[in-house]
C-alpha positions as CSV (number, residue, x, y, z in Angstrom):
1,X,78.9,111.2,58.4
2,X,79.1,107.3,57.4
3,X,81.6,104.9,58.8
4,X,82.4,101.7,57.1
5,X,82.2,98.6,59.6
6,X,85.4,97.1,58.1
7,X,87.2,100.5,59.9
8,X,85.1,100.6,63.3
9,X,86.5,96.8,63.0
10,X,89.7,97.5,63.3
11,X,89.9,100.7,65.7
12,X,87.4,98.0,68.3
13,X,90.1,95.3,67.7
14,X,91.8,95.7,70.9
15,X,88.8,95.7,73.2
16,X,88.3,92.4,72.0
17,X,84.6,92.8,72.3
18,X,83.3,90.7,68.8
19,X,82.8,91.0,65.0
20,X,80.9,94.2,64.5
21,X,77.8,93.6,63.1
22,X,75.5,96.7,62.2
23,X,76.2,100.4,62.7
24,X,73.5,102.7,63.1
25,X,73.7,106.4,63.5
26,X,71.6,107.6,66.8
27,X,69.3,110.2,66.9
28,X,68.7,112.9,69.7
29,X,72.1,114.7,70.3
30,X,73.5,117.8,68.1
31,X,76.5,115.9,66.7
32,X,76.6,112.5,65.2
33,X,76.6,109.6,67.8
34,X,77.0,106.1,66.2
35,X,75.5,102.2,68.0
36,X,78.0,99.8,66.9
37,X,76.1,96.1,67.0
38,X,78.7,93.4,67.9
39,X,78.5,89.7,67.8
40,X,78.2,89.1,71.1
41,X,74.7,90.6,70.9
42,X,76.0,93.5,72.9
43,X,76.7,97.2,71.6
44,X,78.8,99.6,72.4
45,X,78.5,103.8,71.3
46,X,81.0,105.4,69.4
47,X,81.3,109.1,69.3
48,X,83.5,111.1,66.9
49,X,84.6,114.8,67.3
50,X,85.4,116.7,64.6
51,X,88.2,119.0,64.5
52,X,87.9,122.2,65.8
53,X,84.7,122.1,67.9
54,X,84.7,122.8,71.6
55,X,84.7,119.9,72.9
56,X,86.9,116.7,72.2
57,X,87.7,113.5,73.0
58,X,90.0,113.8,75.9
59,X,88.1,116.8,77.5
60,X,84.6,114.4,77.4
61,X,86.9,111.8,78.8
62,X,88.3,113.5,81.5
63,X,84.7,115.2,82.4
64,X,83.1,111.4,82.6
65,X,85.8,109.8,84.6
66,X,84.9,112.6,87.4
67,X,82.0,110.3,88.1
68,X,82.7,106.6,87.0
69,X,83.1,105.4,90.8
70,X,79.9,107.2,91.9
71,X,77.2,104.9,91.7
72,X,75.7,107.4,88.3
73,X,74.3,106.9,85.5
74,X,76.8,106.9,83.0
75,X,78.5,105.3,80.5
76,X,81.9,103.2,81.2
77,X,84.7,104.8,79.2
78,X,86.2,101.8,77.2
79,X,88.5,103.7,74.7
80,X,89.8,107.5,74.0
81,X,91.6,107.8,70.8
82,X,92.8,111.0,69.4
83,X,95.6,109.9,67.7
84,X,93.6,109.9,64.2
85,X,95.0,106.7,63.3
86,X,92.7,104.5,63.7
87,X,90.0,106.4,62.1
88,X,90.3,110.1,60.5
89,X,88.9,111.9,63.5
90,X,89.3,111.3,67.5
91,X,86.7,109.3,69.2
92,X,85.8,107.7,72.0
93,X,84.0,104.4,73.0
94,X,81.5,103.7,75.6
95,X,78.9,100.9,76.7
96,X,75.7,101.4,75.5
97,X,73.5,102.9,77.8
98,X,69.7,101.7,77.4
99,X,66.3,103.9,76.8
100,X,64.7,107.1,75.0
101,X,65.2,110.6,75.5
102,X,63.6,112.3,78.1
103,X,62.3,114.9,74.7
104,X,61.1,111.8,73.2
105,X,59.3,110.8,76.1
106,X,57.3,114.3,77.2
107,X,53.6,113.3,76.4
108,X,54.4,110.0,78.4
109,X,52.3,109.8,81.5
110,X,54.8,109.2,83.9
111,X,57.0,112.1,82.8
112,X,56.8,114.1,85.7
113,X,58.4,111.4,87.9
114,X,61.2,111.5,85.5
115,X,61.5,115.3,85.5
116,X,62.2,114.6,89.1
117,X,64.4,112.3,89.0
118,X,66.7,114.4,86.4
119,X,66.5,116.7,89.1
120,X,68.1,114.5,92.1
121,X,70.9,113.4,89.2
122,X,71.8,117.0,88.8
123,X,72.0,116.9,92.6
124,X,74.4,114.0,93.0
125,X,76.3,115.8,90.4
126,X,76.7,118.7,92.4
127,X,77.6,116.6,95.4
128,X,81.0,116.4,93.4
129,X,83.6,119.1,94.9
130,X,85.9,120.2,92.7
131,X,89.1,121.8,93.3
132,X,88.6,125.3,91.9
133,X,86.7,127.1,88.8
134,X,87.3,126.4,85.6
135,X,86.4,124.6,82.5
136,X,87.9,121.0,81.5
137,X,90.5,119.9,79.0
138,X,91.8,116.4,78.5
139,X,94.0,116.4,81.9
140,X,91.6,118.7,84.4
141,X,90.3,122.3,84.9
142,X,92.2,125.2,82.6
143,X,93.0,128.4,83.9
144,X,91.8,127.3,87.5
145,X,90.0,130.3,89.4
146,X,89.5,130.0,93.1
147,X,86.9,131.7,93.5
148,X,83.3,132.1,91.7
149,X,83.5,135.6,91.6
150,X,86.7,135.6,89.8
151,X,84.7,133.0,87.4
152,X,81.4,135.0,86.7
153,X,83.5,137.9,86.4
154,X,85.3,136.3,83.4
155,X,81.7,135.1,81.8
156,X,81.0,138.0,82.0
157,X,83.2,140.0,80.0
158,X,83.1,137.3,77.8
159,X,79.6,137.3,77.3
160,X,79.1,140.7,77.0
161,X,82.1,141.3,74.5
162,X,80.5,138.7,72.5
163,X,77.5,140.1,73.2
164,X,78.0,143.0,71.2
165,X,80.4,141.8,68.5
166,X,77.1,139.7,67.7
167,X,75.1,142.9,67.2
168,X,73.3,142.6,70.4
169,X,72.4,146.3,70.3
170,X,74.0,149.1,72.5
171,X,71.0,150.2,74.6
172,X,70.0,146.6,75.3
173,X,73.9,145.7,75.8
174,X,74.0,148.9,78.2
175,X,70.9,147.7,80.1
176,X,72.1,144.4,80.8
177,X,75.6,145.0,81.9
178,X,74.1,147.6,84.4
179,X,71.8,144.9,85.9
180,X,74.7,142.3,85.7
181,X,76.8,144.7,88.0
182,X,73.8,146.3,90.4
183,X,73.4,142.6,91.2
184,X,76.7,140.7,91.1
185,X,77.3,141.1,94.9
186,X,74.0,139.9,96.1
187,X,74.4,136.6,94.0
188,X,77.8,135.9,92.9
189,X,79.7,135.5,96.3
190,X,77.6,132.8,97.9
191,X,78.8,129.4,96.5
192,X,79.5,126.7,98.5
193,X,82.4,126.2,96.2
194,X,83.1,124.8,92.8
195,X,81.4,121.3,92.1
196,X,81.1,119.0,89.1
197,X,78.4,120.9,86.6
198,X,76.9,119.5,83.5
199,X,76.3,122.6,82.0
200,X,74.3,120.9,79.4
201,X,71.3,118.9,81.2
202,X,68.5,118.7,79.7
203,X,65.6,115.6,78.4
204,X,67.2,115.4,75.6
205,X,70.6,114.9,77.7
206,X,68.5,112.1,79.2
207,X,68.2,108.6,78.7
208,X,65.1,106.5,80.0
209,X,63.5,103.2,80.2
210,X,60.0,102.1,81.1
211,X,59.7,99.4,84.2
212,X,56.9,96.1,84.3
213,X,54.5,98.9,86.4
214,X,54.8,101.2,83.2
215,X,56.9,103.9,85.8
216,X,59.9,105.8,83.7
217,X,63.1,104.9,85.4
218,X,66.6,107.2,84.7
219,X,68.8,105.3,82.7
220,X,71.4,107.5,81.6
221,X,73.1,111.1,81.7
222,X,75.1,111.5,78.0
223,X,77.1,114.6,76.2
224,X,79.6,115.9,78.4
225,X,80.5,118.5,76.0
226,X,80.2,121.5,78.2
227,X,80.9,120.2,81.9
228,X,83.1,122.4,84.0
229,X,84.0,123.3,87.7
230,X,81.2,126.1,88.5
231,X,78.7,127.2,91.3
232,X,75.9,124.4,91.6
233,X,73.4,127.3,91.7
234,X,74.6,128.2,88.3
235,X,74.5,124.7,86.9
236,X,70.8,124.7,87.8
237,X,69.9,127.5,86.3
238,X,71.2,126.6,83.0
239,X,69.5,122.8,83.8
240,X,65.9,124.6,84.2
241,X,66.8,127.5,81.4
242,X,67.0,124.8,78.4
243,X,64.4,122.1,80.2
244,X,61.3,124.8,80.5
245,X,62.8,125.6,76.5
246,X,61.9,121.6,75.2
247,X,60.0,120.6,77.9
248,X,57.3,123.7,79.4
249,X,56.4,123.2,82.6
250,X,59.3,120.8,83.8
251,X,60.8,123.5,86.1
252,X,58.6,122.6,89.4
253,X,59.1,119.0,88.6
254,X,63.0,118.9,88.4
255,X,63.3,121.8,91.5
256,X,61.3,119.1,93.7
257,X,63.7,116.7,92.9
258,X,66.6,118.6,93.1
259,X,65.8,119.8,96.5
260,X,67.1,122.6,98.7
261,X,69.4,125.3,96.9
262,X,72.1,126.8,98.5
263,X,71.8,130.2,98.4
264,X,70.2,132.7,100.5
265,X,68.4,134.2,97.8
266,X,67.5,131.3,96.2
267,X,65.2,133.0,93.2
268,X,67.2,135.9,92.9
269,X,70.5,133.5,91.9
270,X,68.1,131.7,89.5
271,X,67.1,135.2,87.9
272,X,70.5,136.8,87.8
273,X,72.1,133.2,86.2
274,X,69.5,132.9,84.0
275,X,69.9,136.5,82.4
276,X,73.4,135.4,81.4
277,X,72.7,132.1,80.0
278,X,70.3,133.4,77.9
279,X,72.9,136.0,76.9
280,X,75.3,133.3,76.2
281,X,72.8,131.1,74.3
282,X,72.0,133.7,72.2
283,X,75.0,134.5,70.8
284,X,76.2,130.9,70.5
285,X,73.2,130.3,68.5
286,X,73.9,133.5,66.1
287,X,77.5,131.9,65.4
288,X,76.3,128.8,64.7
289,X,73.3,131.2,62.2
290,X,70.8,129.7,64.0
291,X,69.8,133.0,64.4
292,X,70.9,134.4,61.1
293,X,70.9,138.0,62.0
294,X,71.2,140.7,64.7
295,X,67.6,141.8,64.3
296,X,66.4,138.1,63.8
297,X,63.1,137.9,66.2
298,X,63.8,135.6,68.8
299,X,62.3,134.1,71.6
300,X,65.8,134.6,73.6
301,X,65.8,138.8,72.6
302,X,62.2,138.6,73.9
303,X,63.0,137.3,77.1
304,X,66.3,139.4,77.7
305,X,64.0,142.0,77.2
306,X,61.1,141.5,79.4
307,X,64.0,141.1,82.3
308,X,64.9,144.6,81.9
């Protein structure tokens, strides 16, 4: 995707934040994330959403003004548009938030401290009570459950269905469900209640900049694609899930930071939510033919499997 400046121009024109001067597609994220240089000699980020994805403008918008007054860090929201009038797609427009990935910074020797610190955001996130289950739209939660039984329930049928329209394979589909069931009770009911979930953190999720003493210090949480109302214990799982993925051996690092977990069976949640993000994950990655086809190897099959 290019954008001409002359265009950006004139959709920034009522921030009144300068003559843009360069624009320069960022690297790191999935879908294209543009800086926009101004005259000022500050910058702002503009993201675009193309039509049909899951996510959009107003759903990110809603999802990052659910922490603007916390003290986080995050971007300020500066403009939502999803009108496509000013530009042919909706967008939205943010400060620019310093650093590197955390992915870009994993042979860095401080990297551990920063794994950490990941790990006390993700706590502060889930500090953030919501007021029931449910994913996010432009105005709040749709199709608000009240309880997180009612909202794994949902995944997974979802999941599963998914599952094995994918071509998951009927004995491994069979095996999984029965393990999702044996073990719903033990996990599913104890949630201290729906709080504000990422769904989506990860180092390369992460923003980061280097101090005088050479220490990595958190400077930013982006992509709020995927955040929903959900169980914190789930949220975590998915955080360490796709962490240990780009970045092995994170998962003690970002645990200490995060501190206690809320659950009486603390490794047994973990387990259980980890079984069905990796179901999730992998169909979501055969859709997108990541994983061209049923029989495909893949690390995700691999591990599904050695949980049985």
């Amino acid at each position: 995707m290019e954008l001409e400046e002359q265009q950006v121009a004139a959709a920034l024109a009522g921030l009144e934040l300068g003559s843009v001067v360069a624009i320069k597609a960022m690297s790191g994220g999935k879908a294209p994330v543009f800086r926009v240089d101004l005259s000022s000699g500050s910058a702002v980020v503009l993201k675009p959403y193309a039509e049909g994805v899951h996510s959009s403008a107003g759903k990110d918008a809603f999802a990052a003004a659910q922490l603007q007054s916390r003290g986080l860090p995050v971007a300020r929201l500066l403009l939502v548009d999803e009108s496509r009038t000013k530009l042919p797609f909706g967008f939205v427009v943010t400060n620019y938030l310093p650093g590197l990935t955390a992915g870009a910074l994993k042979d860095h020797p401080d990297i551990a401290s920063l794994y950490r610190q990941m790990g006390a955001l993700l706590r502060s996130l889930h500090e953030i009570r919501m007021p029931a289950y449910g994913a996010f739209d432009a105005t709040g939660i749709v199709d608000p459950l009240v309880s997180n039984g009612a909202f794994v329930r949902k995944l997974i049928v979802n999941s599963f269905e998914w599952f094995a329209a994918m071509g998951g394979g009927p004995a491994l589909d069979a095996r999984l469900r029965e393990i999702a069931e044996a073990r719903f009770n033990s996990v599913v009911p104890h949630s201290r209640g729906p709080v504000f979930a990422h769904d989506d953190l990860h180092p390369n999720n992460v923003l980061a900049v280097e101090d005088a003493q050479g220490k990595l210090v958190l400077s930013g949480l982006i992509d709020f694609g995927n955040a929903r109302a959900a169980d914190a214990v789930l949220d975590l799982a998915k955080c360490l899930f796709c962490s240990e993925h780009d970045a092995p051996g994170s998962t003690p690092h970002l645990l200490d930071g995060y501190g206690r977990i809320d659950h009486p069976d603390p490794e047994g949640a973990l387990w259980y939510y980890t079984l069905l993000h990796r179901v999730t994950m992998w169909c979501w990655l055969r859709r997108i033919g990541v994983i061209p086809a049923a029989d495909t190897p893949s690390e995700l099959i691999d591990d599904l499997r050695a949980m049985v």
